[in-house]
Backbone as a printed PyTorch tensor [residue, N CA C, xyz], in Angstrom:
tensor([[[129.2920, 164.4980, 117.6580],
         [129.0410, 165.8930, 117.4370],
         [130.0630, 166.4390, 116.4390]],

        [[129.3110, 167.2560, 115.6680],
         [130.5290, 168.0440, 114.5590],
         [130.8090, 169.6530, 115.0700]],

        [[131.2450, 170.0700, 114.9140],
         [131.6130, 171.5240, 114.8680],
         [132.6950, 172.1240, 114.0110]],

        [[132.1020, 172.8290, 113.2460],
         [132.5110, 173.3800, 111.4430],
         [132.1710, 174.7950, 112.0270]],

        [[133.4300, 175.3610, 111.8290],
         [133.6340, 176.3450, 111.9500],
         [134.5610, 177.2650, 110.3500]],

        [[133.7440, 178.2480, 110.1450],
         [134.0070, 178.9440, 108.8510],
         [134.7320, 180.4530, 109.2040]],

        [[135.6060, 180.7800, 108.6270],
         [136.3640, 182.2200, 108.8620],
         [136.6800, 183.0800, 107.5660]],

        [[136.5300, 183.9170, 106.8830],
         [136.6090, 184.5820, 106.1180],
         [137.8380, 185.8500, 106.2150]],

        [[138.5730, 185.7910, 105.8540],
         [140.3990, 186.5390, 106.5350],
         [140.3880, 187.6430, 105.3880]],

        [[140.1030, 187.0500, 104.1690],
         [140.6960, 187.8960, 102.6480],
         [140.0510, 189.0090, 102.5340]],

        [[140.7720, 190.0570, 102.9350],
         [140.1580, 191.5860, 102.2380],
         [139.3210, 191.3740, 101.6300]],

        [[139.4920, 191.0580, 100.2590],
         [138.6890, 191.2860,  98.9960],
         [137.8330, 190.2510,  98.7440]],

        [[138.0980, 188.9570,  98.7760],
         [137.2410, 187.5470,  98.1210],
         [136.2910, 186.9680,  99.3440]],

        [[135.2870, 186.2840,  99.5630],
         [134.5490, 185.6730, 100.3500],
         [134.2360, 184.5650, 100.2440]],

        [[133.9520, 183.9590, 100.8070],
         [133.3300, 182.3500, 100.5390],
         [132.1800, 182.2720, 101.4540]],

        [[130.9050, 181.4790, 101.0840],
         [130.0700, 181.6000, 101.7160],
         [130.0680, 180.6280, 102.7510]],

        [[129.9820, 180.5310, 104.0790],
         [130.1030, 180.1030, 105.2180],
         [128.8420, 178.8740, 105.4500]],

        [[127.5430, 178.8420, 104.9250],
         [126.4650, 177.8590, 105.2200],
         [126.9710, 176.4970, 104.2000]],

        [[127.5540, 176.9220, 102.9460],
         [127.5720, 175.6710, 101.6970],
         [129.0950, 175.2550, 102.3240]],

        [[129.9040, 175.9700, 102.5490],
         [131.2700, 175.0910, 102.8390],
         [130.5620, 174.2310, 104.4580]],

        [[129.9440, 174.7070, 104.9920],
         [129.8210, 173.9570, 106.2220],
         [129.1910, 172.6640, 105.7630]],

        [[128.2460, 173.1850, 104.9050],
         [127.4400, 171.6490, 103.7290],
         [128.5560, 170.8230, 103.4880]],

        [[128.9180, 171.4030, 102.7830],
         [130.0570, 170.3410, 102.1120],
         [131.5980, 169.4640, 102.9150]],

        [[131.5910, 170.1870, 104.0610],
         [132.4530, 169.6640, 105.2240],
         [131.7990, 168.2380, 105.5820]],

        [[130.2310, 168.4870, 106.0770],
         [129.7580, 167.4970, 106.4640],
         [129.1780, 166.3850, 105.9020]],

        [[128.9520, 166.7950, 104.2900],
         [129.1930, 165.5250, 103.3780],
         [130.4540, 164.9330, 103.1360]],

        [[131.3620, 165.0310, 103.4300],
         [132.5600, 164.6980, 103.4320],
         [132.5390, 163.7960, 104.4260]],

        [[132.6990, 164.4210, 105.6570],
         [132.8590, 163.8430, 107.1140],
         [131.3100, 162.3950, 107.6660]],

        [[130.4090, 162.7230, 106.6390],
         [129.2900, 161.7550, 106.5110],
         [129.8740, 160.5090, 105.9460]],

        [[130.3980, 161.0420, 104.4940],
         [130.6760, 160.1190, 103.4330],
         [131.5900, 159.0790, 103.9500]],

        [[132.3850, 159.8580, 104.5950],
         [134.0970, 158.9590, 105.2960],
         [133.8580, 158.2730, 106.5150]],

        [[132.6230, 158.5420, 107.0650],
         [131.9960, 157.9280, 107.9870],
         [132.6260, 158.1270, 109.4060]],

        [[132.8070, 159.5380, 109.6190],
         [133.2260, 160.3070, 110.4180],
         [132.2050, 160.7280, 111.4740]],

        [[131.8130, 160.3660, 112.6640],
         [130.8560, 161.6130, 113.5310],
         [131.4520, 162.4580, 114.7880]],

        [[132.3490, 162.4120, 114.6510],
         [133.0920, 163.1730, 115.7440],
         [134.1120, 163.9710, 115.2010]],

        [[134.3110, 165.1630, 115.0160],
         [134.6730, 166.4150, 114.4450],
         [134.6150, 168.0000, 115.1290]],

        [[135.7260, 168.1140, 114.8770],
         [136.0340, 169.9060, 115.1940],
         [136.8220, 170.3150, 114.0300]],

        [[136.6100, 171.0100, 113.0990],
         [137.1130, 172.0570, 111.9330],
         [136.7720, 173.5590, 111.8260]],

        [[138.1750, 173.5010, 111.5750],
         [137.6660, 175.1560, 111.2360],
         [138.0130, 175.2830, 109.9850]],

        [[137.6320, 176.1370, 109.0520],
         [137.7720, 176.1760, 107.5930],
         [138.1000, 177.4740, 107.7260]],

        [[139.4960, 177.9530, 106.9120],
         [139.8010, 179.2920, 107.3630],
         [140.1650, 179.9700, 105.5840]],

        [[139.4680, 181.1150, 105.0790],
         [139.9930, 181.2960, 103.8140],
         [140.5560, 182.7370, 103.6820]],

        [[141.9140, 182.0620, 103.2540],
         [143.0720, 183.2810, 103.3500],
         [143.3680, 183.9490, 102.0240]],

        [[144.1710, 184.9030, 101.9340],
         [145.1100, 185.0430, 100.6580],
         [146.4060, 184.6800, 100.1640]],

        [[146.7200, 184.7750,  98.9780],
         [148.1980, 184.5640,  98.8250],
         [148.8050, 184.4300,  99.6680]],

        [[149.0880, 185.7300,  99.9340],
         [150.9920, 186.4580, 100.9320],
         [150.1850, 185.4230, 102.2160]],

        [[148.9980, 185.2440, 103.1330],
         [149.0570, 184.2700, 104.3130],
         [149.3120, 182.8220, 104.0290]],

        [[149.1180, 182.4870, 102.3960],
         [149.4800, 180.7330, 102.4450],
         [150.6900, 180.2800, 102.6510]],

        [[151.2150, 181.6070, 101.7560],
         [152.7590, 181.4200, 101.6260],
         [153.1100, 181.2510, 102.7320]],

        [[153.2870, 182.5050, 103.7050],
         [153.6930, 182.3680, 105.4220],
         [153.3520, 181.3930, 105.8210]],

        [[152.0720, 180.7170, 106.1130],
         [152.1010, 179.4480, 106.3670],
         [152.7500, 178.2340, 106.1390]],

        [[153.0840, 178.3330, 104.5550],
         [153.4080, 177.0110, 103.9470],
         [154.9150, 177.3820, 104.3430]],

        [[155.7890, 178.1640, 104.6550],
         [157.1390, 178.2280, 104.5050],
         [157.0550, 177.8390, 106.1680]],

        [[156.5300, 178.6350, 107.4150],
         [156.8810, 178.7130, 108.6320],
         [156.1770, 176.9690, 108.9490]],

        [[155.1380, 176.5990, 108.8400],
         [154.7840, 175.7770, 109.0580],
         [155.1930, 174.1510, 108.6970]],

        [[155.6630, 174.2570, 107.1470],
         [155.9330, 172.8580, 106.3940],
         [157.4140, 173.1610, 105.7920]],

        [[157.8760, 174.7900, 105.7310],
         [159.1830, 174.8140, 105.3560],
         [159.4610, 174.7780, 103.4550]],

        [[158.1650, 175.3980, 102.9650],
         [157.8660, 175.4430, 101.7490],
         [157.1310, 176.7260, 101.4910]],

        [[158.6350, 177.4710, 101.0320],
         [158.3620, 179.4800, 101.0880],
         [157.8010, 179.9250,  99.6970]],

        [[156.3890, 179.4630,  98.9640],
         [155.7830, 179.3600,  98.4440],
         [154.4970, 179.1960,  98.4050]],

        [[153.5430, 179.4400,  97.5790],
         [152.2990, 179.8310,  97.9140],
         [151.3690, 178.5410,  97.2550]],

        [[150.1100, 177.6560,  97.9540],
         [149.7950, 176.9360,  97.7170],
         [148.4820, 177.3960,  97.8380]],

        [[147.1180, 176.1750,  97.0350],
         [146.1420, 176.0410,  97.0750],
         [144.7590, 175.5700,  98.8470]],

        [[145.2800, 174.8800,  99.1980],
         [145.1840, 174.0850,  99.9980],
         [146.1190, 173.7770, 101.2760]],

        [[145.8170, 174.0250, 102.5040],
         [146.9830, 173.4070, 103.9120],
         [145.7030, 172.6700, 104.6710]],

        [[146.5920, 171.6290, 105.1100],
         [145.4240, 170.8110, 106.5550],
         [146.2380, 170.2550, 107.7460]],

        [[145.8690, 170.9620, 108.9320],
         [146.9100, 170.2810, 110.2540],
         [146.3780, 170.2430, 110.7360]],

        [[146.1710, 168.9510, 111.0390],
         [145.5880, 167.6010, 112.1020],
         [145.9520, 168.0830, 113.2410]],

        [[144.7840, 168.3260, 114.4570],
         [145.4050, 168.8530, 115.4760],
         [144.7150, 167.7430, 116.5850]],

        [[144.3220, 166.7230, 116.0690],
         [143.9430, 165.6770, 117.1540],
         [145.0960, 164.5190, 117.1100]],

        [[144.9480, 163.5290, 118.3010],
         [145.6940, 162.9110, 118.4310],
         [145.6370, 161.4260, 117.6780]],

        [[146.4250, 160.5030, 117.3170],
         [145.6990, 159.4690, 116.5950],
         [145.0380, 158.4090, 117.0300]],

        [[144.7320, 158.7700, 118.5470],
         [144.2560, 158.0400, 119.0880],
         [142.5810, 158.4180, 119.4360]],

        [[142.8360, 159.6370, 118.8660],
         [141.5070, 160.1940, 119.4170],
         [140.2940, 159.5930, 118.6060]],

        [[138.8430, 159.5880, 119.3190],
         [137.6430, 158.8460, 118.4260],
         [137.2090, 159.8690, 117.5350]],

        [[137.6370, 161.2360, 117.4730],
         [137.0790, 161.7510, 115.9670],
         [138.3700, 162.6470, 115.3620]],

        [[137.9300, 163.7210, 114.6350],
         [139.1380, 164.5300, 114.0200],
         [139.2700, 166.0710, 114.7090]],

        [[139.9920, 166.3740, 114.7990],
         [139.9210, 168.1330, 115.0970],
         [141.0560, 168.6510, 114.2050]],

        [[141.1400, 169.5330, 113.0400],
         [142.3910, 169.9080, 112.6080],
         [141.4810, 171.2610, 111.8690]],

        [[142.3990, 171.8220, 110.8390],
         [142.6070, 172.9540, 110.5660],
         [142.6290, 173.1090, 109.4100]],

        [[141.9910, 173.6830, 108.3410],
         [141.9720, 173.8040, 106.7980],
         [142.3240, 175.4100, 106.3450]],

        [[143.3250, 175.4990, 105.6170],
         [143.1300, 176.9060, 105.2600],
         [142.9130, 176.7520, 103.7650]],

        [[142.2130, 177.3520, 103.3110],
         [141.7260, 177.6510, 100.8380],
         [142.3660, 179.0950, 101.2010]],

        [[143.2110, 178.9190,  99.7330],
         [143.5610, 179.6540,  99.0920],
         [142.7320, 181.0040,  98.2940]],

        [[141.8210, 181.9150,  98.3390],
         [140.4960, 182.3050,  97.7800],
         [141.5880, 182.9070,  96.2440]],

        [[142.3630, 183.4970,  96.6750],
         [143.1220, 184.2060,  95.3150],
         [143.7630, 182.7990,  94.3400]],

        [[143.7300, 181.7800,  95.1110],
         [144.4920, 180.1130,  93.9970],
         [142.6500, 179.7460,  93.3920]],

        [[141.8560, 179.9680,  94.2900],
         [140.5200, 178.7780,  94.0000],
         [140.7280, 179.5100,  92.7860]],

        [[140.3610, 180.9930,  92.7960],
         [139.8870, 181.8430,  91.3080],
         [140.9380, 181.1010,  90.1550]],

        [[141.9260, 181.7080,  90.3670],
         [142.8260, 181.2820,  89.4380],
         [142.7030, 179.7520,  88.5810]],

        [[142.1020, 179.2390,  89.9570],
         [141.7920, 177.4750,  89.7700],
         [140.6910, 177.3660,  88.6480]],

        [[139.6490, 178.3290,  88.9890],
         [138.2640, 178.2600,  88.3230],
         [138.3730, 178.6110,  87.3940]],

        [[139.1730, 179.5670,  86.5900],
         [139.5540, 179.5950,  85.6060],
         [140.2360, 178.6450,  84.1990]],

        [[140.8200, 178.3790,  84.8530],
         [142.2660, 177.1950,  84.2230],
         [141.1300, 175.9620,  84.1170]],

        [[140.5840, 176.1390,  85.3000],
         [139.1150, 174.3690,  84.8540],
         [138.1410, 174.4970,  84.4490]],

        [[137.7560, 175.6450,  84.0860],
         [136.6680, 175.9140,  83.8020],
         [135.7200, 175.8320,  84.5660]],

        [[135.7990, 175.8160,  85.7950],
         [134.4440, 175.5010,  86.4120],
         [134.3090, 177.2990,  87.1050]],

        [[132.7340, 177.1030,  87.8060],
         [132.2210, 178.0790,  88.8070],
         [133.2930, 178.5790,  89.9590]],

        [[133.5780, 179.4540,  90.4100],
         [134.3440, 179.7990,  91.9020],
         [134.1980, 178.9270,  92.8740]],

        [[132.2600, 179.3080,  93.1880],
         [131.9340, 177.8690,  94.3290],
         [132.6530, 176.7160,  93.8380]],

        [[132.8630, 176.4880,  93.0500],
         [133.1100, 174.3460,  92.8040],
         [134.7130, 174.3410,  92.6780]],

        [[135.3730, 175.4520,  92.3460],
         [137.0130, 175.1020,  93.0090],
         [137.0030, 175.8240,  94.1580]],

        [[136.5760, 176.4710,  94.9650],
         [136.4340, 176.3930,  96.8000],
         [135.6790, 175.2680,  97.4140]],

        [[135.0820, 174.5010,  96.6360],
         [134.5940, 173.5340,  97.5340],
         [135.2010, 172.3050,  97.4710]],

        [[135.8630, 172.1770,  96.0140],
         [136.5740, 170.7990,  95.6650],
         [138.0750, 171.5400,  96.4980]],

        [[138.7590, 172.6170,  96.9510],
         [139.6880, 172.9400,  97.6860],
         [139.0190, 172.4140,  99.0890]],

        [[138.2430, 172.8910,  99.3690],
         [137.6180, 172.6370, 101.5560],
         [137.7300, 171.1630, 101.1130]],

        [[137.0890, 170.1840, 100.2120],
         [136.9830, 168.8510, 100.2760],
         [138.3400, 168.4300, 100.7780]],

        [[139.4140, 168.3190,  99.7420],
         [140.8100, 167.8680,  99.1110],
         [141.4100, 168.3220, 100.6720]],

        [[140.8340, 169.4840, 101.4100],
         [141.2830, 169.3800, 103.0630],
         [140.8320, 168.6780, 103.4110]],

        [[139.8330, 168.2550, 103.5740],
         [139.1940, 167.6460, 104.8960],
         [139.6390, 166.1300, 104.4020]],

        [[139.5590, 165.9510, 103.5560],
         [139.9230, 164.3010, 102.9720],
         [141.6030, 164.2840, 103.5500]],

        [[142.5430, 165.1170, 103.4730],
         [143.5210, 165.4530, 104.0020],
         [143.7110, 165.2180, 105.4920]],

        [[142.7360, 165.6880, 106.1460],
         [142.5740, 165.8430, 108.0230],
         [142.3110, 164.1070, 108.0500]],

        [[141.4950, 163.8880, 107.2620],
         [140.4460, 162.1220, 107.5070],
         [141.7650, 160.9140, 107.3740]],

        [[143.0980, 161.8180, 106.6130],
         [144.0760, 160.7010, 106.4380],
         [144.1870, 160.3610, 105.2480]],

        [[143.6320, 160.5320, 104.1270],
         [143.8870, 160.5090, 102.6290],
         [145.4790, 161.5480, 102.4500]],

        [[145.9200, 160.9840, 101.1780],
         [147.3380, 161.6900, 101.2680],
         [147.1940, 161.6860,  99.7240]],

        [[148.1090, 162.4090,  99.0590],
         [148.1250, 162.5200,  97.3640],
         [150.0030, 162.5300,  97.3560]],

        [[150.4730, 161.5440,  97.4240],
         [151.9550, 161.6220,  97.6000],
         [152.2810, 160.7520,  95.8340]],

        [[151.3680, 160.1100,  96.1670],
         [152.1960, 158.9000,  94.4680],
         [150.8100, 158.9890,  93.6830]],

        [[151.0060, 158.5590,  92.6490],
         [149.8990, 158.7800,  91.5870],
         [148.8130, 157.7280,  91.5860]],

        [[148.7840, 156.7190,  92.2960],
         [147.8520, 156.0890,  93.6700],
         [146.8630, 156.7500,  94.1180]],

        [[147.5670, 157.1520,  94.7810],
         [146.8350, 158.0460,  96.0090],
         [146.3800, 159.5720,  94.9670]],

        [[147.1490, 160.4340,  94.1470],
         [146.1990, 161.0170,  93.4310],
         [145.1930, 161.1050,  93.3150]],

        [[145.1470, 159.8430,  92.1350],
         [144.2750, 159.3000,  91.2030],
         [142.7930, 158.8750,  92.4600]],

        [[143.6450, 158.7030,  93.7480],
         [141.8790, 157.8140,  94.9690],
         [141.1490, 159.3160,  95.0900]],

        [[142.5080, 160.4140,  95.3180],
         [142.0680, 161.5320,  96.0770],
         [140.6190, 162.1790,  95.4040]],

        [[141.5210, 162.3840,  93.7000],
         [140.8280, 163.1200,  92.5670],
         [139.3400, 162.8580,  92.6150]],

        [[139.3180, 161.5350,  92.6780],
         [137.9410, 160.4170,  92.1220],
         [136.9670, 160.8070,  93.6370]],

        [[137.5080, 160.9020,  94.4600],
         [136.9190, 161.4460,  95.7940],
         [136.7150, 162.6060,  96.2810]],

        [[137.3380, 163.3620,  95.5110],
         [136.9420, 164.7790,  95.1670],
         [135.8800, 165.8160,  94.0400]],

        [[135.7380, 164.4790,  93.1040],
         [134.9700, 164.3950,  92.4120],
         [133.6410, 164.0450,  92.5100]],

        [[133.7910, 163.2070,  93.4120],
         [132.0940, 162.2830,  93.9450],
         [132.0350, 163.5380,  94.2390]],

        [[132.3360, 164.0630,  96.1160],
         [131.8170, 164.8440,  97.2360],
         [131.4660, 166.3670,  96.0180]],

        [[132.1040, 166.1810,  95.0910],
         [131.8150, 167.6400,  94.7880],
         [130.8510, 167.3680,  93.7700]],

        [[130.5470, 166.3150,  93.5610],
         [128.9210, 166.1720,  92.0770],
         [128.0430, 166.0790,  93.4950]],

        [[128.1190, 164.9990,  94.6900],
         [127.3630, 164.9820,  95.4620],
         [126.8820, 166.7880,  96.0280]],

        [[127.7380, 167.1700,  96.2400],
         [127.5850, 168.7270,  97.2580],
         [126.3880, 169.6970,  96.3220]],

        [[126.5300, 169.4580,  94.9880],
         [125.8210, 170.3580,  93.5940],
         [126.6400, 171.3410,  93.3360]],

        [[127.9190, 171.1760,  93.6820],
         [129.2010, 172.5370,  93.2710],
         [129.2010, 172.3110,  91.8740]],

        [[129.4030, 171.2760,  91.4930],
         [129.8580, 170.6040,  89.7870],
         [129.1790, 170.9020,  89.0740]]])
């Protein structure tokens, strides 16, 4: 069983709640995942920051957070995604792409995050990118 759960926090920006749930579960398909609890939560700035400083100890404002809240023993995933909605824009800009397709290549780059993918060395980058790339030509964000 999956359960994708979507939250919308930001005053001003929205994300639509049916396509990120899409795109959670092509992810969690792709990785060959069937046991799942997520919540996808999309914040602003000033909340990433708070997060990223109280939580990881990094008093700065990021794109992307994911905390694994299952155990590693457990048979599926349960953790926690927060997008950035004021970074995606900024994102969509700078790449040129649509809003949807840097909020969805952000929810991906989480959940690939929760599944145990890491982007620490240019390795792991380079697997993340290329896998962020499929799920997001696959999803029709691209």
């Amino acid at each position: 069983m999956r359960i994708i759960n979507v939250f919308n926090t930001h005053r001003k920006r929205r994300a639509r709640r049916e396509p990120t749930r899409d795109v959670v579960r092509l992810v969690l398909s792709g990785e060959g995942c069937r046991t799942a609890a997520i919540n996808v939560v999309f914040i602003n700035t000033h909340n990433m920051r708070r997060l990223n400083g109280r939580y990881l100890g990094h008093w700065y404002d990021t794109d992307v957070l994911s905390f694994p809240l299952s155990d590693e023993d457990s048979p599926g995933i349960e953790g926690e995604v927060y997008v950035n909605l004021d970074q995606a824009w900024k994102q969509s800009v700078l790449y040129k792409e649509p809003p949807r397709a840097a909020i969805a290549r952000l929810v991906i780059h989480g959940v690939l995050h929760l599944l145990g993918e890491d982007d620490q060395t240019k390795r792991q980058k380079a697997r993340m990118r290329n896998l962020e790339n499929r799920y997001l030509q696959k999803s029709g964000h691209a």
